[in-house]
N, C-alpha and C positions, 0 to 999 in steps of 0.2 A: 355943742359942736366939738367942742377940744375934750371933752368927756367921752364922746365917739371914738377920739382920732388914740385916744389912749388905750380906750378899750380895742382897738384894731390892731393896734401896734402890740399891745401884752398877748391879744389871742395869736397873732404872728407870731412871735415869738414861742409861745408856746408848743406853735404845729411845727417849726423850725426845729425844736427841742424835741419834739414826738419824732419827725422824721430820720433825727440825727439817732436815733434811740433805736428803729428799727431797721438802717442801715449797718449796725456795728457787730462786726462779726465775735462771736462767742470764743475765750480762750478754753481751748479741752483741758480736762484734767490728764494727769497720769493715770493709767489702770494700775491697781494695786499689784505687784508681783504673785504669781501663784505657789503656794506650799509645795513641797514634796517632802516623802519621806526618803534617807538616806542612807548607805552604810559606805563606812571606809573598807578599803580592799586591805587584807592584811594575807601576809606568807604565815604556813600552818605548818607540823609535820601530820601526815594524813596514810595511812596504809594503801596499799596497792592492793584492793582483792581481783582476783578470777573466780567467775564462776565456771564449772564443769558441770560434765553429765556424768553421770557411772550407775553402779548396782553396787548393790549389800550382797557380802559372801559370808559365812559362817567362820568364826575362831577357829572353830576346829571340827573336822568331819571325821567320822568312825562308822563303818559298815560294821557291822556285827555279823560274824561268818560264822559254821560251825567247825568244831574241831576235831569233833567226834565222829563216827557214821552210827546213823541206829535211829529209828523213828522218832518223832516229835511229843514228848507226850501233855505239854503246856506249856501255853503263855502266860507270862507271872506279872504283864505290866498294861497302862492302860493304854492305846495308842493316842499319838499327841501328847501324854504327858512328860513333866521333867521328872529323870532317872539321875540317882546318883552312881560315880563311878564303885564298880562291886556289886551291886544290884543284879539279882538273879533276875534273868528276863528268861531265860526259856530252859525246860528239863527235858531232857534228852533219854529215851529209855535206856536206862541202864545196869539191867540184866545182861547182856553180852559183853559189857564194858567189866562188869563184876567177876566175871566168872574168867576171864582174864587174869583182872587182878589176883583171884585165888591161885591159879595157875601158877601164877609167877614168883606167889608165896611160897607155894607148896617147892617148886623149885628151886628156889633159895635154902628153905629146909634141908633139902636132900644134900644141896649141894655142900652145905656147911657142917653135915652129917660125915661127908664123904671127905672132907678137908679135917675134920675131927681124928677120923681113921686113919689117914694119910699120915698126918702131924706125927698122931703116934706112935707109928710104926716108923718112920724116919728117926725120932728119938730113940728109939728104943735099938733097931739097927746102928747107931752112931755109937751105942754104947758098947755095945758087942763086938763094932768093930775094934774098938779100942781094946779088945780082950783077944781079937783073931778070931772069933766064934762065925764072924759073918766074913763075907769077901767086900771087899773092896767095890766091884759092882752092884752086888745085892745092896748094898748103903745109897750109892749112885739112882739107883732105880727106883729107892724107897725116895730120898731125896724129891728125885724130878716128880715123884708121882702126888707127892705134900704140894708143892710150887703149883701142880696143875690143877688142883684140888683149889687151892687157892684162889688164882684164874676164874674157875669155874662159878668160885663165889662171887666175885666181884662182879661177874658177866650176870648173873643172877639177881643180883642187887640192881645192876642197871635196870635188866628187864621187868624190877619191879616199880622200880621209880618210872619208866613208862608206864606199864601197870596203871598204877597210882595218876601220875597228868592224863590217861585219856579217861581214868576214871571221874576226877574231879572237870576234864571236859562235858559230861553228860549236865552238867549244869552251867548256862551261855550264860556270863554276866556285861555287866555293861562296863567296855574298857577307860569310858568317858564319864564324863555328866555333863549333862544337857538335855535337851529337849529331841523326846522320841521320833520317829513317825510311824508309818503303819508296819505290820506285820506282814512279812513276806513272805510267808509259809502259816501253814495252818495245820492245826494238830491232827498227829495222825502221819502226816507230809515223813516219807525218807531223807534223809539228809545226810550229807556225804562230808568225810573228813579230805577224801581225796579231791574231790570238785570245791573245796571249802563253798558250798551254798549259804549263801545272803540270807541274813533271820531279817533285819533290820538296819537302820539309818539313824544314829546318833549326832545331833548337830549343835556345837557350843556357842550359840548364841550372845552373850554376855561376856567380855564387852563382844562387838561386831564390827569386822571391817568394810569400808569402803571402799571398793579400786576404783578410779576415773584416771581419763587420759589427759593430754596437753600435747597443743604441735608443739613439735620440735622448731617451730620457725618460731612461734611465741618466747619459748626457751632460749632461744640465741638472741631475739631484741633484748629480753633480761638482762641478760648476760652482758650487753652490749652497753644497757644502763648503767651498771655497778660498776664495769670498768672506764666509763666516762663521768663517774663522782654524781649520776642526775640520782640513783637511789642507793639507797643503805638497805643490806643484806640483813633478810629475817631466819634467824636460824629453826630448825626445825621442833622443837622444843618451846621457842615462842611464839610461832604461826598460831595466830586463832584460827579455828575450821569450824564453820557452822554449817549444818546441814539441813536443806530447804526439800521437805514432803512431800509428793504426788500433787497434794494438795492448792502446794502453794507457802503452807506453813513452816517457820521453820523449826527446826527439833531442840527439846530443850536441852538437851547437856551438849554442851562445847566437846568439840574432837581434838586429836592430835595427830599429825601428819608425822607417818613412819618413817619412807623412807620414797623416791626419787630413782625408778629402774634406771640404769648408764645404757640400756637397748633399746634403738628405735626399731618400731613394727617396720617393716622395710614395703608392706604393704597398705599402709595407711601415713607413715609418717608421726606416729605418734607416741608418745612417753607414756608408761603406766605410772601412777601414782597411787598408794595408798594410807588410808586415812584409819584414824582405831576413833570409835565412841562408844561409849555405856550403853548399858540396853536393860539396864533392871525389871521394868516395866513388858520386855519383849515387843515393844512399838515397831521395832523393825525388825523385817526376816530378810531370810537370805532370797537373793534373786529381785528384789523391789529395785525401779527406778528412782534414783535421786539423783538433787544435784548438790554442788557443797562450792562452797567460797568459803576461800583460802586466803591468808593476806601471805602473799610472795615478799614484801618489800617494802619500802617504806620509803615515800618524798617526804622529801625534810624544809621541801619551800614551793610548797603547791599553794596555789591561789585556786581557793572556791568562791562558788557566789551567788544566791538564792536563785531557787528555778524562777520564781516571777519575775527575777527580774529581768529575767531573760529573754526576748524575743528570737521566735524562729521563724526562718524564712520559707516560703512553698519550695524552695532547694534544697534546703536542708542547712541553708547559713542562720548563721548566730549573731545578735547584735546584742549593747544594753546603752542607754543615755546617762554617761557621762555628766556632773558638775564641772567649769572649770572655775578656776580660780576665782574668774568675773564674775562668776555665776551665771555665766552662760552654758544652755544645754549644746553638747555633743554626742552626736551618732557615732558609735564606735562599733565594728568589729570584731567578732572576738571568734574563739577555737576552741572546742568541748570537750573535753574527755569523757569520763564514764561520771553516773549519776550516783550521789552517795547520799541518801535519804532524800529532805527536798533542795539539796546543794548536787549544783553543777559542780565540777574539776573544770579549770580553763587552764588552757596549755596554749594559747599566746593571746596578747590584745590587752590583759589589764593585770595592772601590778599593783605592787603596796602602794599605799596613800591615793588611788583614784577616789575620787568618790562617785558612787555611782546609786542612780535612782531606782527605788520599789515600788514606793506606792505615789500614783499620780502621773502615769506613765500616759492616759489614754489621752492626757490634755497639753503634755508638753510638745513639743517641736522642736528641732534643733535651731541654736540661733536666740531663744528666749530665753528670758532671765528670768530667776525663778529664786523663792527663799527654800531656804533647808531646813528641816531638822529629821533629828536625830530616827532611825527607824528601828522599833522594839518589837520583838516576837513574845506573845503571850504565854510562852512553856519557860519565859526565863532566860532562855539561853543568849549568849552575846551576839551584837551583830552581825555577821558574817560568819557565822561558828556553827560548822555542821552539828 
């Protein structure tokens, strides 16, 4: 009986012990903080490019006209090909060109013939008179008549050095070098010294210019920059200019920005600008669509900051989550500028020393704590470093 009363008392005790066991409420753990990956915002100097539109115009253009009048009798070049300057490209019949020239020989002949005669009979009257044998006028008349003799040579002379230029006109040479195009006449073809007729189109390709334009409103915010200390002036000589293809591509040798027209089109509002690049290769001609970015200027404390980390809004607003201090996330804000590889420009909302999240963005929330490290890009480059 007392063997019972203890075996009752210990199983009580025990169910007492069971119940109290599953009355007790469980303490939770802490959730582990979640990673992120991070970068510090740092101030950079970074260039200010524009991009434009414009066209490729030629170095230099040369019509090839003729000088001579007289039929076509060949073309001496291939079309499309490059000619140098001097280079006969077309021969002009010249037989009426010659027979000129003889003319104006044979004319010089005579005329020097006749200044021969003059000369010395004037001498020879000079001597005479000094003797009284001639008069006074007969010397005078011999005189003027040597003097016209003379005259008449040097008139002679000219007319053969024309002679001679429209002779050596019957052969058109090239007054450029560069790159041909088609022929505009064909042999056979009349051609005229008075109408000067068009043979050809001489076009110096190498280097080649760019013209594009710029508002003049763009022009005055610049302007308005450098004189409020926000940028530093890129002078013309150190501008990179790169030029971007039909394609999409851009061109491989680097240009140089000429010069900056002082006259606004009054019908558009816009600056001409032109640009010089090499063209060895002849990759570009004249008249093609391009566009070219330019570095204007240069911020000297721009904050950029990786596109991912960027969020964008369906309005068009910008945000990124913030570290603080606590390591608490914050939603922040921010304002874009222009896009320079995969970095943003931010022009207000985040300064040096924020730190702000990349990778782990889909899991954070603002308000959470979170651990940090460091966030590295696989090509090397520093954190935040376009």
């Amino acid at each position: 009986m007392r063997f019972l009363k203890i075996f009752q008392i210990t199983t009580g005790i025990l169910f007492l012990g069971m119940l109290a066991g599953c009355g007790a409420k469980k303490v939770p753990m802490a959730p582990p903080e979640l990673e992120v990956s991070v970068v510090t915002v740092s101030s950079k100097n970074i260039p200010i490019t524009s991009e434009l539109p414009g066209r490729l115009n030629a170095l230099r253009i040369a019509q090839v006209r003729a000088r001579a009048t007289g039929i076509l009798l060949k073309r001496l070049f291939e079309e499309g090909s490059e000619v140098k300057e001097g280079q006969v490209l077309f021969e002009i019949d010249p037989a009426p060109l010659k027979a000129a020239d003889d003319s104006a020989r044979a004319s010089l002949a005579r005329a020097e013939a006749t200044l021969s005669d003059a000369k010395a009979k004037s001498d020879r009257y000079k001597k005479l008179l000094s003797l009284n044998a001639v008069s006074k006028q007969d010397y005078d008349d011999a005189l003027a008549a040597a003097l016209q003799a003379n005259a008449d040579v040097e008139t002679a002379q000219a007319n053969l050095e024309t002679a001679d230029l429209n002779l050596g006109y019957a052969s058109v040479t090239a007054p450029i070098s560069g790159k041909i195009g088609e022929a505009l006449v064909t042999e056979g073809a009349l051609v005229s010294q008075t109408d000067a007729t068009e043979l050809a189109v001489i076009q110096q390709i190498d280097p080649i210019y760019f013209d594009f334009t710029e508002s003049s409103t763009d022009i005055l915010k610049l302007r308005s920059s450098f004189d409020h200390g926000q940028f530093q002036k890129v002078s013309n000589d150190e501008a990179r200019v790169t030029l971007v293809l039909e394609d999409g591509t851009p061109y491989q040798y680097p240009g140089r920005l000429l010069f900056r027209d002082i006259t606004v089109d009054e019908s558009t509002g816009m600056v001409t600008l032109r640009a010089i690049f090499p063209n060895p290769q002849h990759i570009l001609l004249p008249g093609m669509f391009s566009r070219v970015e330019f570095e204007q200027a240069l911020d000297q404390n721009a904050v950029t900051m990786l596109q991912q980390a960027v969020s964008l809004g369906a309005n068009g607003s910008a945000s990124v989550m913030i570290v603080e201090a606590d390591n608490k996330v914050e939603q922040r804000k921010i304002k874009l500028g222009e896009a320079i590889g995969d970095q943003w420009t931010v022009t207000d909302g985040l300064h040096a020393g924020d730190t702000v999240i990349v990778e782990g963005l889909q899991k954070v929330k603002p308000g959470m704590k979170v651990k940090t490290v460091a966030f590295s890009q696989t090509d090397g480059d520093a954190a935040g470093n376009p």
